[in-house]
C-alpha positions as a Python dict, from the first residue, in 0.01 Angstrom:
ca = {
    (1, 'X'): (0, 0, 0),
    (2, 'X'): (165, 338, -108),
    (3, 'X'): (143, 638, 89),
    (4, 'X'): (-174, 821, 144),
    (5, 'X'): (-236, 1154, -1),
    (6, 'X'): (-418, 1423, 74),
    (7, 'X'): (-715, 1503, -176),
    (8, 'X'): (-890, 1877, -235),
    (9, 'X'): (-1193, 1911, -444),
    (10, 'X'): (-1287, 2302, -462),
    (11, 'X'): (-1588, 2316, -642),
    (12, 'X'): (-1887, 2574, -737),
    (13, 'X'): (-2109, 2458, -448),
    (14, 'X'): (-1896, 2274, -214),
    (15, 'X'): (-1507, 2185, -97),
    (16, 'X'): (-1413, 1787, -56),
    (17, 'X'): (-1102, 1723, 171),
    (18, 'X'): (-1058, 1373, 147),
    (19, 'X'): (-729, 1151, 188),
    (20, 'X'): (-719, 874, -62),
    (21, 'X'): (-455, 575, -94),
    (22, 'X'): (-460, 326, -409),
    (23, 'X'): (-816, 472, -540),
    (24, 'X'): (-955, 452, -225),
    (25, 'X'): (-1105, 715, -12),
    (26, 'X'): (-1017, 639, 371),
    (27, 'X'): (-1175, 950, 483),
    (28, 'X'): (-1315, 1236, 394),
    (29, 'X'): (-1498, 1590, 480),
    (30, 'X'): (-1750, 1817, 269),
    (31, 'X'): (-1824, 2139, 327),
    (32, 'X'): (-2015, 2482, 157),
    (33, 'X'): (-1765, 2628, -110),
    (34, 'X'): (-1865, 2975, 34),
    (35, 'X'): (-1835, 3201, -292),
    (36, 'X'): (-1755, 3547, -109),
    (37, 'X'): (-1450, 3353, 113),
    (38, 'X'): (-1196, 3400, -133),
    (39, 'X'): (-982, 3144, -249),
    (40, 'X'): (-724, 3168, 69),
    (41, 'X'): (-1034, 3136, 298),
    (42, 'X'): (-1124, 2815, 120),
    (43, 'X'): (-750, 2648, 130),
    (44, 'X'): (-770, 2761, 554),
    (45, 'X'): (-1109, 2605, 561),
    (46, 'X'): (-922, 2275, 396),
    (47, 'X'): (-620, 2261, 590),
    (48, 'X'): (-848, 2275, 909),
    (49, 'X'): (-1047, 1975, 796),
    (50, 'X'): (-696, 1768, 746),
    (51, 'X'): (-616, 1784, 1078),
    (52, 'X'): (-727, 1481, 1183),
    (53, 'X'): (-497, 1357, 886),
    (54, 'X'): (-150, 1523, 958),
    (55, 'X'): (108, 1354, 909),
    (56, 'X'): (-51, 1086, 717),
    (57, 'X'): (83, 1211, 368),
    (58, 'X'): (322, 1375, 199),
    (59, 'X'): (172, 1515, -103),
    (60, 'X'): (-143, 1697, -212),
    (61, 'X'): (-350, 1691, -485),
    (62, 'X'): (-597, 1971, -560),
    (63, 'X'): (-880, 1913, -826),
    (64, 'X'): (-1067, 2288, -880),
    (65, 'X'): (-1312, 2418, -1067),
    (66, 'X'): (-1142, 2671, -1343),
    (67, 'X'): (-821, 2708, -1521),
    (68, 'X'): (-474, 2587, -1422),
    (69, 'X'): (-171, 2683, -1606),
    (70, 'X'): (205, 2653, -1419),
    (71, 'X'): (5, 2649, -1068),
    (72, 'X'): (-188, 2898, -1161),
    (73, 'X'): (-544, 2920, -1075),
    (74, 'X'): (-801, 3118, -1319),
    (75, 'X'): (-1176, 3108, -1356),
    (76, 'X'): (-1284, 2997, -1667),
    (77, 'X'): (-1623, 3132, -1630),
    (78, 'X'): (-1710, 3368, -1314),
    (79, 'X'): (-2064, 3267, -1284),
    (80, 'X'): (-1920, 2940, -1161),
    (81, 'X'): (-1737, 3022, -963),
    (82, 'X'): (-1480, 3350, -887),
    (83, 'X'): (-1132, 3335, -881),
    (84, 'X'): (-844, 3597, -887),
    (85, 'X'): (-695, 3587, -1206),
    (86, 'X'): (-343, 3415, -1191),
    (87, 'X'): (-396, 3277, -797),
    (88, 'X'): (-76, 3146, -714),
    (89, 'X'): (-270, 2779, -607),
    (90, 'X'): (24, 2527, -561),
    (91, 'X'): (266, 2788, -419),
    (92, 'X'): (-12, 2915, -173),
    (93, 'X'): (-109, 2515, -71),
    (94, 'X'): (259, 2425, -33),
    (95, 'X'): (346, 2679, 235),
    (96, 'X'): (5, 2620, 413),
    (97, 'X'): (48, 2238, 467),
    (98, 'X'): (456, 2202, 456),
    (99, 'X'): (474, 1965, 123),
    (100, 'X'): (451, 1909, -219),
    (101, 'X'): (154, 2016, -441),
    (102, 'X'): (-12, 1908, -780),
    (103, 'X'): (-317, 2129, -922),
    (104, 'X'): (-536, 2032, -1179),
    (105, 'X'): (-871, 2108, -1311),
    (106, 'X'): (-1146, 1985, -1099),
    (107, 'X'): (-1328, 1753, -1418),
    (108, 'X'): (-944, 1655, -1552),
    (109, 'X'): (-889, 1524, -1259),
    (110, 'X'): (-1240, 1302, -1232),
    (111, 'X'): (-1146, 1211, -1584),
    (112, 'X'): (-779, 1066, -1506),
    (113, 'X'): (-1025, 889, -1188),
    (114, 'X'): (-1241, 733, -1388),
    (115, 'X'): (-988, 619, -1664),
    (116, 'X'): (-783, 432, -1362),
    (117, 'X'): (-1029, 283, -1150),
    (118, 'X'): (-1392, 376, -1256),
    (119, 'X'): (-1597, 323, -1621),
    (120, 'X'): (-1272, 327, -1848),
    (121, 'X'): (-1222, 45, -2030),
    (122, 'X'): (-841, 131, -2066),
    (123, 'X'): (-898, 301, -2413),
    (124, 'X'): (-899, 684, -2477),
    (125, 'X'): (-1183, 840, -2235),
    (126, 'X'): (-1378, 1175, -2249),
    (127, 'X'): (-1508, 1272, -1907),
    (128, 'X'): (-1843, 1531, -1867),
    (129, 'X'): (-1962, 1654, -1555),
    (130, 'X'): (-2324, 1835, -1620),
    (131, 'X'): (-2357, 1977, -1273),
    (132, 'X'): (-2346, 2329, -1107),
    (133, 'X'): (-2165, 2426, -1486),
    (134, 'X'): (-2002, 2194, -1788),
    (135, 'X'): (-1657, 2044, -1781),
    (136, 'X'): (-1460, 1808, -1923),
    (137, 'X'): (-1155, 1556, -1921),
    (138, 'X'): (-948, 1408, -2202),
    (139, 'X'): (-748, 1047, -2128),
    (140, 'X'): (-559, 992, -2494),
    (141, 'X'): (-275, 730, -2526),
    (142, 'X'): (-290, 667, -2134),
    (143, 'X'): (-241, 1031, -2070),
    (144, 'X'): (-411, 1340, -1896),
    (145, 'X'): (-437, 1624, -2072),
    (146, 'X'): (-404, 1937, -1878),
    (147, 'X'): (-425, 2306, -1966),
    (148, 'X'): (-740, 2415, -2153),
    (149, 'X'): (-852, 2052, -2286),
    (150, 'X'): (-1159, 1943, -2162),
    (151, 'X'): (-1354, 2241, -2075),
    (152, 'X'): (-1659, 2207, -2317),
    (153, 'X'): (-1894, 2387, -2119),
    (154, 'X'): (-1746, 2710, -2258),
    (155, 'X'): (-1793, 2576, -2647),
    (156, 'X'): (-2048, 2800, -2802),
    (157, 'X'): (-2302, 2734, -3120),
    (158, 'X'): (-2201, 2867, -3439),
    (159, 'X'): (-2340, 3156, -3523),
    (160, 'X'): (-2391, 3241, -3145),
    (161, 'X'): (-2107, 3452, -2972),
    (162, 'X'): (-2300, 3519, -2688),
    (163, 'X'): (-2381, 3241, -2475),
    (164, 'X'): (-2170, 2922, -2321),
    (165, 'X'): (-2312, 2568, -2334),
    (166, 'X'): (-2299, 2512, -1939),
    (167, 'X'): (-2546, 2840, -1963),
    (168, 'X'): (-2791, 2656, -2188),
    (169, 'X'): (-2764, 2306, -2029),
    (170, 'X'): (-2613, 2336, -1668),
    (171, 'X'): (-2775, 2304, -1340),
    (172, 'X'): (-2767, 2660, -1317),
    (173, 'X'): (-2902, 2666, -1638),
    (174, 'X'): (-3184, 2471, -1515),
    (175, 'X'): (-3271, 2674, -1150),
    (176, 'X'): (-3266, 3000, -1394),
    (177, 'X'): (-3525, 2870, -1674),
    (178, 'X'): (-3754, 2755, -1403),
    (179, 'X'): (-3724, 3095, -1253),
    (180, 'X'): (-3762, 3272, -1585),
    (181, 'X'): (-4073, 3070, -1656),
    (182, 'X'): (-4276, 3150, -1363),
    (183, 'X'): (-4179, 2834, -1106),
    (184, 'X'): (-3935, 3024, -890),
    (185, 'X'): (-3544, 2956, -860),
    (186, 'X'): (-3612, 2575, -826),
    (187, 'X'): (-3283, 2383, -751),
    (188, 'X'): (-3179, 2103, -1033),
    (189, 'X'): (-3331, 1750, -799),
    (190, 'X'): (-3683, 1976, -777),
    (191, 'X'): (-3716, 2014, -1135),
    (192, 'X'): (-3619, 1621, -1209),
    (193, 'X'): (-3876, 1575, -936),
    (194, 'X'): (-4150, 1740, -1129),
    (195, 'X'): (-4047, 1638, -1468),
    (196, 'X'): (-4086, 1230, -1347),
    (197, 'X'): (-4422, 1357, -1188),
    (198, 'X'): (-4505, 1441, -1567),
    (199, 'X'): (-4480, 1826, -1520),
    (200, 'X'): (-4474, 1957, -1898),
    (201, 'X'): (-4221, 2292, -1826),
    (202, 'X'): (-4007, 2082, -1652),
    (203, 'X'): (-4026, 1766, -1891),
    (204, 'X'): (-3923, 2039, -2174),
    (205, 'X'): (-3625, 2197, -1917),
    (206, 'X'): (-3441, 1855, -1888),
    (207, 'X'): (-3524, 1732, -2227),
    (208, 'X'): (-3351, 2093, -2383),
    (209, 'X'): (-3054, 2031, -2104),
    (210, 'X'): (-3011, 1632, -2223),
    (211, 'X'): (-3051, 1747, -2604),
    (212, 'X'): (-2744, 1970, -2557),
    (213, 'X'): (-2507, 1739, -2429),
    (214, 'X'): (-2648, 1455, -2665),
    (215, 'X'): (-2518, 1717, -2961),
    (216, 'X'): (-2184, 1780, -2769),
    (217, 'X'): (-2109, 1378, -2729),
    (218, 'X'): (-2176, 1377, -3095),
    (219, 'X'): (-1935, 1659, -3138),
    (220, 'X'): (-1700, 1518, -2934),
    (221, 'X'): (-1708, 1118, -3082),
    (222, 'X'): (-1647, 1322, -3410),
    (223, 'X'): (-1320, 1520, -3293),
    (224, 'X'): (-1174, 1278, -3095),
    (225, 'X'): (-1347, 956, -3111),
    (226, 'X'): (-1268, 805, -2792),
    (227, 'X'): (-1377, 464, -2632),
    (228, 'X'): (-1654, 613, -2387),
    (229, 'X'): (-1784, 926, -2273),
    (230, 'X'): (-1821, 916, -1886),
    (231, 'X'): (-2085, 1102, -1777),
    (232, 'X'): (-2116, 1211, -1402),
    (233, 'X'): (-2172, 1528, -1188),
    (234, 'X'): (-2552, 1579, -1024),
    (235, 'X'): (-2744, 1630, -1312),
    (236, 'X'): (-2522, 1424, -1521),
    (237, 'X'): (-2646, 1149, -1317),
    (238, 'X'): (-2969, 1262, -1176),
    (239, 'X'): (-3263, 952, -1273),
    (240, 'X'): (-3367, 895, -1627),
    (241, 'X'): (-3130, 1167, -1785),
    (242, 'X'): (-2828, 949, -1943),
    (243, 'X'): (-3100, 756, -2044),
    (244, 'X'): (-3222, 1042, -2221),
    (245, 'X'): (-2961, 1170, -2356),
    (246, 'X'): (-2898, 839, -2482),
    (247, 'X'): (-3231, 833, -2671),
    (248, 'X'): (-3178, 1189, -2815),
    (249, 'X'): (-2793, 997, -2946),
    (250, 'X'): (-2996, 754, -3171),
    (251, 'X'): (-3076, 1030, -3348),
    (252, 'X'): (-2738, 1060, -3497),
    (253, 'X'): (-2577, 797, -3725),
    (254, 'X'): (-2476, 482, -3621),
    (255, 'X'): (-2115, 516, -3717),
    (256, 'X'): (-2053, 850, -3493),
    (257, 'X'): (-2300, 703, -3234),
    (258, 'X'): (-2104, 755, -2885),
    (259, 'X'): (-2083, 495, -2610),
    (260, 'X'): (-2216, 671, -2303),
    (261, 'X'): (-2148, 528, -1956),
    (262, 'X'): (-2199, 622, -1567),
    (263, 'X'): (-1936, 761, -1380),
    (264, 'X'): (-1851, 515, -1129),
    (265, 'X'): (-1678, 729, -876),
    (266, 'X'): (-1934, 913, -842),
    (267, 'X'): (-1856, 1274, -657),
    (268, 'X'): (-1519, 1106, -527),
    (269, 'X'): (-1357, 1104, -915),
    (270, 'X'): (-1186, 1404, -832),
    (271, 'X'): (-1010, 1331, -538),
    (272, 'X'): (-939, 959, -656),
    (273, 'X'): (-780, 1118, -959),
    (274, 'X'): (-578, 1443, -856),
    (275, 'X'): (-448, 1243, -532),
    (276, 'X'): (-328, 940, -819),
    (277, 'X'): (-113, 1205, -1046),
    (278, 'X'): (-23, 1376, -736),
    (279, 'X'): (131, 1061, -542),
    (280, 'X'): (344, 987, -879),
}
């Protein structure tokens, strides 16, 4: 058994500390990702929560929501989530908890989870998380790709400068149409709630969400053509809506058809996969 290490998962809507040996999560905490903190308030709030932990590891692995570049953290888009451009991530985590640090996009990270011990089948992998926003991981040739790669949620329609795909399909998305339409700002498991109790505005909500990211795993079987597309976060995998988006995929020809799987990890693909790279 190698050496445990320690795990951070800063998301949109909530932190994960977790400390993880060999794919496996030993232990972990959750907590609100409190948007006005700041990003040193949330690394505090994180090193507090491994306490119970120190001296159990000797490297950390951080999976956020965003950009990295060179340890460099940038939001990708603000409404996610917002970020000082250029936060100096790894540096900052380094002197807080006394050893190494590895950064990496929050939905790279899952990706590089799933590919080692979740739904790959040990081919090339795509990884979406529909959740909160959009994102994305690439596995080609056994490899993670870092950087920009992945992040499909900010792909926009041709013709149409204006608007993201995570803001047409996301669970924000989702809260904001309902809002828009007269139901109030219902949360993403409220309007799958009234959509499998036949509700008609919320049937049409989900169906325009799945319809979006059945034309993106089209778009992305075309570019890359990969093994599977794993797809997890809490709408991802909310009931009924792979199956959907699976039903809107027939629609497209057989021979760009993608094969669409489950995340396995579930919301621990993050931390299984940042604390992997990050005990190499």
């Amino acid at each position: 058994m190698t050496r445990p290490v320690l795990a951070i998962d800063i998301g949109g809507t909530k932190t994960m500390t977790a400390l993880v040996s060999d794919g496996e999560v030993l232990g972990e905490v959750t907590v609100p990702t409190q948007r006005s903190d700041g990003p040193d308030t949330w690394l505090t709030n994180a090193h507090a929560a491994a306490e119970r932990w120190y001296g159990e590891y000797d490297a950390i692995g951080l999976a956020v929501t965003g950009f990295i570049r060179n340890g460099l953290w940038s939001a990708m888009n603000p409404e996610t989530l917002g970020i000082p451009e250029n936060y100096p991530l790894v540096e900052k985590t380094s002197a807080l908890f006394g050893v190494h640090a590895l950064a990496m996009n929050d939905a790279q990270a899952a990706a590089w989870g799933e590919y080692r011990y979740g739904a790959g089948s040990g081919g090339d992998l795509v990884f979406l998380t529909v959740s909160t926003g959009v994102g994305g991981g690439i596995v080609v040739n056994g490899r993670p790709l870092g950087g920009l790669a992945g992040h499909f949620g900010l792909m926009q329609s041709f013709g149409d400068s204006s608007s993201y795909l995570e803001d047409q399909v996301s669970g924000r998305w989702m809260q904001a149409e309902a809002a828009r339409q007269g139901f109030g700002a219902m949360p993403a498991p409220d309007i799958f709630n009234a959509a499998r109790n036949d509700e008609t505005w919320a049937k049409a909500i989900v169906t325009r969400s799945a319809r979006g990211i059945a034309m993106l795993c089209r778009d992305i079987q075309l570019v890359l053509d990969p093994a599977e597309i794993v797809i997890g976060g809490g709408v991802g995998l909310a009931e009924g809506y792979l199956d959907l988006v699976r039903d809107l995929s027939i629609q497209v020809p057989s021979t760009i058809r993608s094969n669409i799987v489950p995340a396995k990890l579930a919301a621990q693909a993050g931390v299984i996969g940042i604390a992997d790279l990050a005990g190499r």
